[in-house]
C-alpha positions as MATLAB code, in Angstrom:
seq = 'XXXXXXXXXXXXXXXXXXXXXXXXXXXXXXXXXXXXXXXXXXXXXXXXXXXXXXXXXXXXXXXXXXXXXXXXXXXXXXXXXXXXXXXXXXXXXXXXXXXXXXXXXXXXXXXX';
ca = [
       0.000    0.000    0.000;
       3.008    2.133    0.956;
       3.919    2.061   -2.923;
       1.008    2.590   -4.374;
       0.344    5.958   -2.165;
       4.357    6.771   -2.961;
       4.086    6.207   -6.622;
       0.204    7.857   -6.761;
       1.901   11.001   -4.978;
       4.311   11.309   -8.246;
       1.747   10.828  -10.640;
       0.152   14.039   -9.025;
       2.982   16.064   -9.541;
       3.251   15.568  -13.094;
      -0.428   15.726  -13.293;
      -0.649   18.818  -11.264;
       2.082   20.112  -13.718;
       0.377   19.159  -17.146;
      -2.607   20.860  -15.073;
      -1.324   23.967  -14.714;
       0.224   24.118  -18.454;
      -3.345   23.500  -19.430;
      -4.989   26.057  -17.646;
      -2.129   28.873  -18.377;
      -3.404   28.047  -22.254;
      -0.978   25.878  -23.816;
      -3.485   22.924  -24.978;
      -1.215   19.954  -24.893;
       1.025   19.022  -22.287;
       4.712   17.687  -23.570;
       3.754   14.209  -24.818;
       6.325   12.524  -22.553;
       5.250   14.161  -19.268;
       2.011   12.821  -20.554;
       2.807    9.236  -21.126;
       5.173    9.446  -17.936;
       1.912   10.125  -15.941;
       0.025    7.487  -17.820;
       3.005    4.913  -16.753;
       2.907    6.083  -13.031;
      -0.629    5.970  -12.729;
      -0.856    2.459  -13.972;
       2.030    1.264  -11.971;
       0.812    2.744   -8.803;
      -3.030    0.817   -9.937;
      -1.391   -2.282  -10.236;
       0.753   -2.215   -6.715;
      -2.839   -1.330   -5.674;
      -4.772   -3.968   -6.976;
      -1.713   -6.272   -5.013;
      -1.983   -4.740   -1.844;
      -6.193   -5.187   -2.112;
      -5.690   -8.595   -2.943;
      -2.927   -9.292   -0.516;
      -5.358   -8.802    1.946;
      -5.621   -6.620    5.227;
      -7.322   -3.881    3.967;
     -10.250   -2.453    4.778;
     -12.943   -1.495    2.420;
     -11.580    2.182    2.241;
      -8.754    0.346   -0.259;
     -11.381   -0.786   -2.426;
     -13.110    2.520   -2.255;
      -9.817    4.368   -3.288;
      -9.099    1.597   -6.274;
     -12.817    2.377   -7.919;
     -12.011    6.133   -7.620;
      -8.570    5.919   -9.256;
      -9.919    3.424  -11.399;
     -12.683    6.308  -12.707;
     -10.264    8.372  -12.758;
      -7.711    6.219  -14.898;
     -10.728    6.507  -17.016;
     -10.879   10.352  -18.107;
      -7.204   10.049  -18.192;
      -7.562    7.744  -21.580;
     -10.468   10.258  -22.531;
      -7.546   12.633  -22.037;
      -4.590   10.634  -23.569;
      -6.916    9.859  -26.570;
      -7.595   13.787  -27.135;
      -3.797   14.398  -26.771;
      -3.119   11.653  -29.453;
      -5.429   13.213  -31.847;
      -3.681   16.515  -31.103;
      -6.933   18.427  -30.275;
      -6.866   20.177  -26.958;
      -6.848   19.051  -23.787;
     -11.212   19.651  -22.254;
     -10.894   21.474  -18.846;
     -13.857   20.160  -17.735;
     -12.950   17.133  -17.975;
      -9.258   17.847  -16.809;
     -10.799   19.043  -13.596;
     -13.056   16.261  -12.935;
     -10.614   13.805  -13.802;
      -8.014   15.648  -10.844;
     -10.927   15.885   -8.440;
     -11.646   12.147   -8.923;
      -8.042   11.015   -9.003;
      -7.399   13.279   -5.478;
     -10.541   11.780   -3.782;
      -9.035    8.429   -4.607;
      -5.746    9.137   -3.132;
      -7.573   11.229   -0.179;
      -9.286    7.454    0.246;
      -6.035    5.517    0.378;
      -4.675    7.841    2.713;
      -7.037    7.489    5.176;
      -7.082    3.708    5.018;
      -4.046    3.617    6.592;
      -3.404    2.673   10.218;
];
């Protein structure tokens, strides 16, 4: 669980990063910090999906995975839009942040 949180808490930076670029106007982040973020953000799902079914956590871990999960989610809506070279919906940039945060929020509090 300690991992996932760690490698979760990196994704977030580059995400809060590609965020900001966004919102300042440029309408695609730089495709590596992009895919970088991608990478993390599956990396830290899968040490999560390990420590769920390890065992010995309470149903706060779950709650976290489906957020992330949702989350992962508008980041392929996101990845696909970045592919196709058209800009970047803040709308859906936002929600997908708010959802990913509430998942990690989750996680965090699921520990002892």
């Amino acid at each position: 669980m300690t991992i996932a949180l760690f490698v979760f808490a990196l994704t977030a930076v580059g995400g809060l990063i590609m965020a900001v670029l966004r919102l300042r106007g440029r309408p695609l982040p730089p495709f590596g910090l992009a895919v970088a973020h991608g990478l993390a953000a599956a990396a830290g799902l899968a040490a999560l999906i390990f420590a769920i079914a390890a065992g010995g956590l309470p149903i706060t871990g779950t709650v976290g995975l489906v957020l992330l999960l949702a989350a992962a989610l508008g980041g392929f809506v996101l990845f696909s839009n970045h592919l196709r070279k058209k800009p970047l919906p803040i709308p859906l940039l936002i929600i997908h942040g708010l959802v990913a945060v509430a998942g990690f929020v989750t996680l965090v509090l699921t520990l002892p």
